[in-house]
DRENKOLMI-784592 format. One record per atom (N, C-alpha, C): x, y, z; residue in one letter; atom name. Coordinates in steps of 0.1 Angstrom, whole numbers, m for minus. Last residue first. Layout:
+-------+-------+-------+----+----+
:  east : north :    up : aa : at :
+-------+-------+-------+----+----+
:     X :     Y :     Z :  A : CA :
...
+-------+-------+-------+----+----+
***
This chain:
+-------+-------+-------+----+----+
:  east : north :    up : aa : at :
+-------+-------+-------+----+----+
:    90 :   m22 :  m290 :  X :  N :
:    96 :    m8 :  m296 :  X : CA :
:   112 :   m14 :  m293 :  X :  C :
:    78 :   m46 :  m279 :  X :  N :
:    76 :   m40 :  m287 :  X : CA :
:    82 :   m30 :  m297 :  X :  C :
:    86 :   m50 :  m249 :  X :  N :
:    90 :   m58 :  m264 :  X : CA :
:    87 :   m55 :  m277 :  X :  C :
:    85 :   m26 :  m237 :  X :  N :
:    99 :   m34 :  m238 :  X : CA :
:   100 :   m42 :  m247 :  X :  C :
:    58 :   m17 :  m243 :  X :  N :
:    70 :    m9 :  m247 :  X : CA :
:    85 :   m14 :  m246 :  X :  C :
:    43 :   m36 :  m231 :  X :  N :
:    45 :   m39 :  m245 :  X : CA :
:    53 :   m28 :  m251 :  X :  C :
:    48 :   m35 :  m208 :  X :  N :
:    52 :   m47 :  m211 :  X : CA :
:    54 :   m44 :  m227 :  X :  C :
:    31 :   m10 :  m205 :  X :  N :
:    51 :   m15 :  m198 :  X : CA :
:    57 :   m21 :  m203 :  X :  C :
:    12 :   m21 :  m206 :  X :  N :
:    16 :    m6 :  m215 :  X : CA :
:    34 :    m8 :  m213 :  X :  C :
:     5 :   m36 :  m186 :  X :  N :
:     7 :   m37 :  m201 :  X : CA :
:     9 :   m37 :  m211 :  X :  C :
:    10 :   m16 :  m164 :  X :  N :
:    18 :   m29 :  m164 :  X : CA :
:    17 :   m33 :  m183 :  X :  C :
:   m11 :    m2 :  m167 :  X :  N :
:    m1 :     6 :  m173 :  X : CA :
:     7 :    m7 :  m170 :  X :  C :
:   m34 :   m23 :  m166 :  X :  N :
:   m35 :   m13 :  m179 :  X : CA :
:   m17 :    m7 :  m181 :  X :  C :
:   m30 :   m27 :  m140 :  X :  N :
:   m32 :   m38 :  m149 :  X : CA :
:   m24 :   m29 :  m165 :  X :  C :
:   m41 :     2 :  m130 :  X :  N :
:   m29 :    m9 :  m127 :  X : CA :
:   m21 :   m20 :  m138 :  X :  C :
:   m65 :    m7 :  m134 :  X :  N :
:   m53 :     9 :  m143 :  X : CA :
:   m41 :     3 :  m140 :  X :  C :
:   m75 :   m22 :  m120 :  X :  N :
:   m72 :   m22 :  m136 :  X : CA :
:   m64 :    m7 :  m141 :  X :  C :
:   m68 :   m21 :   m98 :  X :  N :
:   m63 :   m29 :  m103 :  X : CA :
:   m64 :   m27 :  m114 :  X :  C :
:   m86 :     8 :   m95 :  X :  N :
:   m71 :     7 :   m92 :  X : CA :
:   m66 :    m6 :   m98 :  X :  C :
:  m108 :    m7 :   m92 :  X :  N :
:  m106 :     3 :  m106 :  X : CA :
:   m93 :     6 :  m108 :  X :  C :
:  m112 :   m22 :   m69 :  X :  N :
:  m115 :   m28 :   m85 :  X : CA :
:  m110 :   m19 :   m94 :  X :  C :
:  m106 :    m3 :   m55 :  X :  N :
:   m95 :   m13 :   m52 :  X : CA :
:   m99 :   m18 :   m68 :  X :  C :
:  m131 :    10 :   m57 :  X :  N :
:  m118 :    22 :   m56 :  X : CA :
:  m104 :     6 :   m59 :  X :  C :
:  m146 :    m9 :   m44 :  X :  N :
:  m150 :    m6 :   m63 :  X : CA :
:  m138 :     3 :   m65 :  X :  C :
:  m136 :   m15 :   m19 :  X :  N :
:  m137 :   m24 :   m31 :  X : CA :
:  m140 :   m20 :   m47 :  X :  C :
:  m145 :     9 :   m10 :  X :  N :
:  m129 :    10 :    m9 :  X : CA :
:  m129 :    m5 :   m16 :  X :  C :
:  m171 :    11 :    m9 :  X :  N :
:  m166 :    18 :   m14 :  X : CA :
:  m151 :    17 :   m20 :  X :  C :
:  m174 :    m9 :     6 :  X :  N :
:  m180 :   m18 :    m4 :  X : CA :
:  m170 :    m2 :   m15 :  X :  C :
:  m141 :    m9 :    29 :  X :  N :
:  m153 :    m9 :    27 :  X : CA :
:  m159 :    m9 :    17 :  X :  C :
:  m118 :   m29 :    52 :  X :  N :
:  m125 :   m20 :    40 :  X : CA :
:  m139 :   m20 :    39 :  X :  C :
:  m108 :   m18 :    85 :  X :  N :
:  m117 :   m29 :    72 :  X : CA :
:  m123 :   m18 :    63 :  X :  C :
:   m88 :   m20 :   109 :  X :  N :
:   m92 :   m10 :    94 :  X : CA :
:  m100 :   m25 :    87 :  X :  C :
:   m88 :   m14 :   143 :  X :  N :
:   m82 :   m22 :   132 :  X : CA :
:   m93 :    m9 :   118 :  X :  C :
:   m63 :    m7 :   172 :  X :  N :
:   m74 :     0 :   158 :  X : CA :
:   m76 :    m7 :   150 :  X :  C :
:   m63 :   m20 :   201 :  X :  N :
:   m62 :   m19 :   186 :  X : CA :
:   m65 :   m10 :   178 :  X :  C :
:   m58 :   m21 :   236 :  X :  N :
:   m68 :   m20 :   224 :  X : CA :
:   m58 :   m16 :   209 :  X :  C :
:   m27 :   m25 :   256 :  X :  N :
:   m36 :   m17 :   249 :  X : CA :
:   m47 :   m21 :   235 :  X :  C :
:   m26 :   m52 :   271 :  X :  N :
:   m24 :   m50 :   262 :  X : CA :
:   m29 :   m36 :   256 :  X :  C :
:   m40 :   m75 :   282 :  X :  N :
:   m29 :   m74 :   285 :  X : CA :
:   m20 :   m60 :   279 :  X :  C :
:   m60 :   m86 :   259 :  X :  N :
:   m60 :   m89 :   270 :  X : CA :
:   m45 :   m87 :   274 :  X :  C :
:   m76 :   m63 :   239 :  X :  N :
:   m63 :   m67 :   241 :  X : CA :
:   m61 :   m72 :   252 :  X :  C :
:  m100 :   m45 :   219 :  X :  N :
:   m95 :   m47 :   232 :  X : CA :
:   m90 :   m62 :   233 :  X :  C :
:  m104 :   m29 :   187 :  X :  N :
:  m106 :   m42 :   198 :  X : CA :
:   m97 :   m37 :   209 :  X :  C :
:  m127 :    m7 :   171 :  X :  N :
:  m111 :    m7 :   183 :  X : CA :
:  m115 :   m18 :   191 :  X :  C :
:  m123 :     4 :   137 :  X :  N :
:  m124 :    m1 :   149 :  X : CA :
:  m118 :    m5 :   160 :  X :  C :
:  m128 :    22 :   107 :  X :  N :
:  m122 :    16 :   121 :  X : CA :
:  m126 :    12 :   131 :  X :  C :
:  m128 :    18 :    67 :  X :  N :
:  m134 :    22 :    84 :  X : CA :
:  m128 :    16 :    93 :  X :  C :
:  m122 :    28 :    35 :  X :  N :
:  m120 :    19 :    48 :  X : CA :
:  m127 :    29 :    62 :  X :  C :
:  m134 :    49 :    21 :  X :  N :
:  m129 :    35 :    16 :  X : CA :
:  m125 :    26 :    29 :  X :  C :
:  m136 :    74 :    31 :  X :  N :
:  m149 :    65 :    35 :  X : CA :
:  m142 :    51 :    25 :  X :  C :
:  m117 :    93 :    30 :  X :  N :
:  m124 :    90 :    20 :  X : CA :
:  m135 :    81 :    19 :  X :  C :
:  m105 :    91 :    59 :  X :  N :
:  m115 :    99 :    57 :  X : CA :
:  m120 :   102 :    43 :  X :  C :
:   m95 :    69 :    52 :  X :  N :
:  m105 :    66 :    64 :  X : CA :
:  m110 :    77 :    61 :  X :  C :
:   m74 :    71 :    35 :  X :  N :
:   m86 :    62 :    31 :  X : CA :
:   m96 :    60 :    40 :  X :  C :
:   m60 :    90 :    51 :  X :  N :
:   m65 :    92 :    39 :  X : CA :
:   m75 :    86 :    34 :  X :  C :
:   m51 :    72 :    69 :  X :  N :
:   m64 :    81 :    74 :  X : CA :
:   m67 :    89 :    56 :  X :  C :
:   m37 :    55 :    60 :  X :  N :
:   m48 :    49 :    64 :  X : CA :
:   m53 :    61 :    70 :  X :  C :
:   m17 :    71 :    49 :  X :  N :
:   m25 :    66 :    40 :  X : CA :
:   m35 :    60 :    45 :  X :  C :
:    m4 :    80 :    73 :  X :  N :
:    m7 :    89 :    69 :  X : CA :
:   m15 :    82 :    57 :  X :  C :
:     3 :    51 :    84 :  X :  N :
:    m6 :    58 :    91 :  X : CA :
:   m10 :    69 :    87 :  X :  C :
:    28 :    43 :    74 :  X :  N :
:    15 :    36 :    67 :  X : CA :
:     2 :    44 :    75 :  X :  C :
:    48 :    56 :    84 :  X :  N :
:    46 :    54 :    70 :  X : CA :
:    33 :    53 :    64 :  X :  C :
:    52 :    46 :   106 :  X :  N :
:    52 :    63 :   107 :  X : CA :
:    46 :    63 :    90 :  X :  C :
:    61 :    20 :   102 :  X :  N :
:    47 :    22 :   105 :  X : CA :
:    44 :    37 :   107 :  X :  C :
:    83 :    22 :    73 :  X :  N :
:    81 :    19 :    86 :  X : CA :
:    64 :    21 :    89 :  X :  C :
:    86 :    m4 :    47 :  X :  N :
:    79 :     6 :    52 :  X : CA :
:    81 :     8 :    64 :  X :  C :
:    96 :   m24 :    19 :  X :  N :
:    96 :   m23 :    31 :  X : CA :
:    94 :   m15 :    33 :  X :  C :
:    90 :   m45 :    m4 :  X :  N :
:    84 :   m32 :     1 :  X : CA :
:    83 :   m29 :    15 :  X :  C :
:   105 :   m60 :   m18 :  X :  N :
:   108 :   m49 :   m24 :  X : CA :
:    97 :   m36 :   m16 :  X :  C :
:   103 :   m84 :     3 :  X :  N :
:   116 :   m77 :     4 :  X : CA :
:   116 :   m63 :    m8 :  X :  C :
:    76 :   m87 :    22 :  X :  N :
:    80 :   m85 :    11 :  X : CA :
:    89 :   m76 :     6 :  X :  C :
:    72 :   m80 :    48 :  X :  N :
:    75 :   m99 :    44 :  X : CA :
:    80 :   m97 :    27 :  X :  C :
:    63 :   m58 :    53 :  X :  N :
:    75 :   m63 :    50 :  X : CA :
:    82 :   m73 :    45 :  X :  C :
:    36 :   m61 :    46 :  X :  N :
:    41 :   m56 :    38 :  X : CA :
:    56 :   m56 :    39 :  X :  C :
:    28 :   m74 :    70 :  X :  N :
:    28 :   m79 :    57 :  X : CA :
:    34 :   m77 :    50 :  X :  C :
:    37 :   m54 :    94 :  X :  N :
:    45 :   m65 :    93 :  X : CA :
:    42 :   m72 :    75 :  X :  C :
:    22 :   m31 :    80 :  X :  N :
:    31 :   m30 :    81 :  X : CA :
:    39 :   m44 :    82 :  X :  C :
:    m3 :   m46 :    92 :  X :  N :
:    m7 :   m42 :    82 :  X : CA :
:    13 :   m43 :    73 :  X :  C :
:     0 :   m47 :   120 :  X :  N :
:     2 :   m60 :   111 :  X : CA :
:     5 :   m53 :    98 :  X :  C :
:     0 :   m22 :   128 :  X :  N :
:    13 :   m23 :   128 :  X : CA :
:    15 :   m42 :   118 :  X :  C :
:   m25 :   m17 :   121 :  X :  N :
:   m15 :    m8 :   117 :  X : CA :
:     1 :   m13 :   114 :  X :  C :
:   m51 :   m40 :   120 :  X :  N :
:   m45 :   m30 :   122 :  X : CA :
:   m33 :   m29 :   117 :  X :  C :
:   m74 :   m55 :    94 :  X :  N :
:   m66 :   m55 :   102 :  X : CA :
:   m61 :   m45 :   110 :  X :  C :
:   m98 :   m78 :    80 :  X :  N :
:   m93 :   m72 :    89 :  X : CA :
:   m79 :   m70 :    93 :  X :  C :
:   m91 :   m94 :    48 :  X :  N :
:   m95 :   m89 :    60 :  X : CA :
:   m92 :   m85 :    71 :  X :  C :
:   m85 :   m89 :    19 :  X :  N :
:   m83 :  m103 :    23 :  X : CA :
:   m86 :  m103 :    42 :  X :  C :
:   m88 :   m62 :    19 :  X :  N :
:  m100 :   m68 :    11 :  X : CA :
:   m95 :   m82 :    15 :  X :  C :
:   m59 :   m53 :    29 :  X :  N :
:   m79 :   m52 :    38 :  X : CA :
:   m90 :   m58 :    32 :  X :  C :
:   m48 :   m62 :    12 :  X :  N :
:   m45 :   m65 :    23 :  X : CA :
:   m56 :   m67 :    30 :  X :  C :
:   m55 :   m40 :   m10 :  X :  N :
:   m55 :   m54 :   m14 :  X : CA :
:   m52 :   m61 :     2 :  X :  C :
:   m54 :   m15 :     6 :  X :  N :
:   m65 :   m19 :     0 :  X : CA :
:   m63 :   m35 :     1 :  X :  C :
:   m24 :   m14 :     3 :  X :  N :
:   m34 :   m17 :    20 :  X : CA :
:   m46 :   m20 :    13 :  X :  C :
:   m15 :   m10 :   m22 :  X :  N :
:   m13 :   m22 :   m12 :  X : CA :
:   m20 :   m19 :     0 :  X :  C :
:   m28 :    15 :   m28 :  X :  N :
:   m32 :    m4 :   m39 :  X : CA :
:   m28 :   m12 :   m22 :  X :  C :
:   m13 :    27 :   m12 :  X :  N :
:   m28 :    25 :   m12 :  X : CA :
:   m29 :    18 :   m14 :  X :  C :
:    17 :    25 :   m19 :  X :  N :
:    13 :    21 :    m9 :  X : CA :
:    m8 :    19 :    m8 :  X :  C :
:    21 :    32 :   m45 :  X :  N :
:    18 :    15 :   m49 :  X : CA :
:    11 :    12 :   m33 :  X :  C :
:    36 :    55 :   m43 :  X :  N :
:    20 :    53 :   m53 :  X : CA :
:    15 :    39 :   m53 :  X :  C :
:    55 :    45 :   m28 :  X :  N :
:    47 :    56 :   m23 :  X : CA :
:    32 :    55 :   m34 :  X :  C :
:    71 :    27 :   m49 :  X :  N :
:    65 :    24 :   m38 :  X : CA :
:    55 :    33 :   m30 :  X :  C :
:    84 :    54 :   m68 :  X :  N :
:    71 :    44 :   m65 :  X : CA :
:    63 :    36 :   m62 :  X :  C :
:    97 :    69 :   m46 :  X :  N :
:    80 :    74 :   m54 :  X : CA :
:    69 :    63 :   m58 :  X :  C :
:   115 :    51 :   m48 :  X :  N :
:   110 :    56 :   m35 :  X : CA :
:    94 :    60 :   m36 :  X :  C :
:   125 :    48 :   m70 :  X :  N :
:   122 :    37 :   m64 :  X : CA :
:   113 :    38 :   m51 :  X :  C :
:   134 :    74 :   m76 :  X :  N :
:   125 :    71 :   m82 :  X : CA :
:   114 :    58 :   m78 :  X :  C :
:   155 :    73 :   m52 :  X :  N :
:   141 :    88 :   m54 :  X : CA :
:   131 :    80 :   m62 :  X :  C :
:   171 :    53 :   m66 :  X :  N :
:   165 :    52 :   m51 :  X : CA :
:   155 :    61 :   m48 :  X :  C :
:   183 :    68 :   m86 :  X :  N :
:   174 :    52 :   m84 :  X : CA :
:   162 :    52 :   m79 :  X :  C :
:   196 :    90 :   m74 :  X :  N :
:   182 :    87 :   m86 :  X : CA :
:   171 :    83 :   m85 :  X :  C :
:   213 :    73 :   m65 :  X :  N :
:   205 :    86 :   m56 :  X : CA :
:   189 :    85 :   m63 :  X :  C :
:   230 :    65 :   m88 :  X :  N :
:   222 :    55 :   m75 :  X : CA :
:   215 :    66 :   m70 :  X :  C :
:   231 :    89 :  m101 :  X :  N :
:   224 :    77 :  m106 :  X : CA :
:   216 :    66 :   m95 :  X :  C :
:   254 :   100 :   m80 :  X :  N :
:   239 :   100 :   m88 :  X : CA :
:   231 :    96 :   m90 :  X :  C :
:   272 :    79 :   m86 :  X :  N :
:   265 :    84 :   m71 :  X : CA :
:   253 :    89 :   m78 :  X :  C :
:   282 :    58 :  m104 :  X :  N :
:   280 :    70 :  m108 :  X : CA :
:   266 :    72 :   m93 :  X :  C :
:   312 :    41 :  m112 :  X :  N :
:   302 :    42 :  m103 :  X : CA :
:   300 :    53 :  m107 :  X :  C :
:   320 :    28 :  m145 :  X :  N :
:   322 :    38 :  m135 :  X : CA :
:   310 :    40 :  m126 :  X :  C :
+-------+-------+-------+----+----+
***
């Protein structure tokens, strides 16, 4: 039996935790280099379990801009309005290094309560 709910559920819980995975993911993005906002967003759609609009990604990149993990810049665009772009920073590498490993850590923890128990 279809149960609405359940799907609603899903999708809340699915929603949350893409929302906790969006930092990790621009960090990991910006440590492979430069970029702005709306690239940032095209990457992250290429990947069909993390789609985002760019209204989305712009409240996390000032969070990490005004935590000093990443910093900005503004190229100029022949044709074009200027950029913002984001590069990480040595800070927003040891924050990315520690995040992978908790990361790491509760993936493990995941893994070993499915085969385990």
């Amino acid at each position: 039996m279809y149960d609405m709910f359940m799907d609603n559920n899903n999708e809340k819980w699915l929603n949350q935790l893409k929302k906790g995975m969006l930092e990790l993911s621009v960090l990991l993005i910006l440590k492979k280099g430069d970029s702005y906002g709306y690239e940032i967003v095209k990457t992250m759609n290429q990947l069909e379990a993390f789609t985002i609009s760019q209204a989305a990604i712009y409240p996390v990149l000032k969070r990490l801009l005004t935590a000093q993990y990443i910093t900005s810049y503004w190229v100029e665009v022949e044709n074009n309005p200027a950029r913002k772009y984001y590069k990480i920073t040595e800070e927003g590498i040891s924050l990315l290094t520690q995040r992978m490993v908790d990361y790491e850590s509760l993936y493990t923890a995941i893994q070993f309560l499915d085969k385990e128990l």
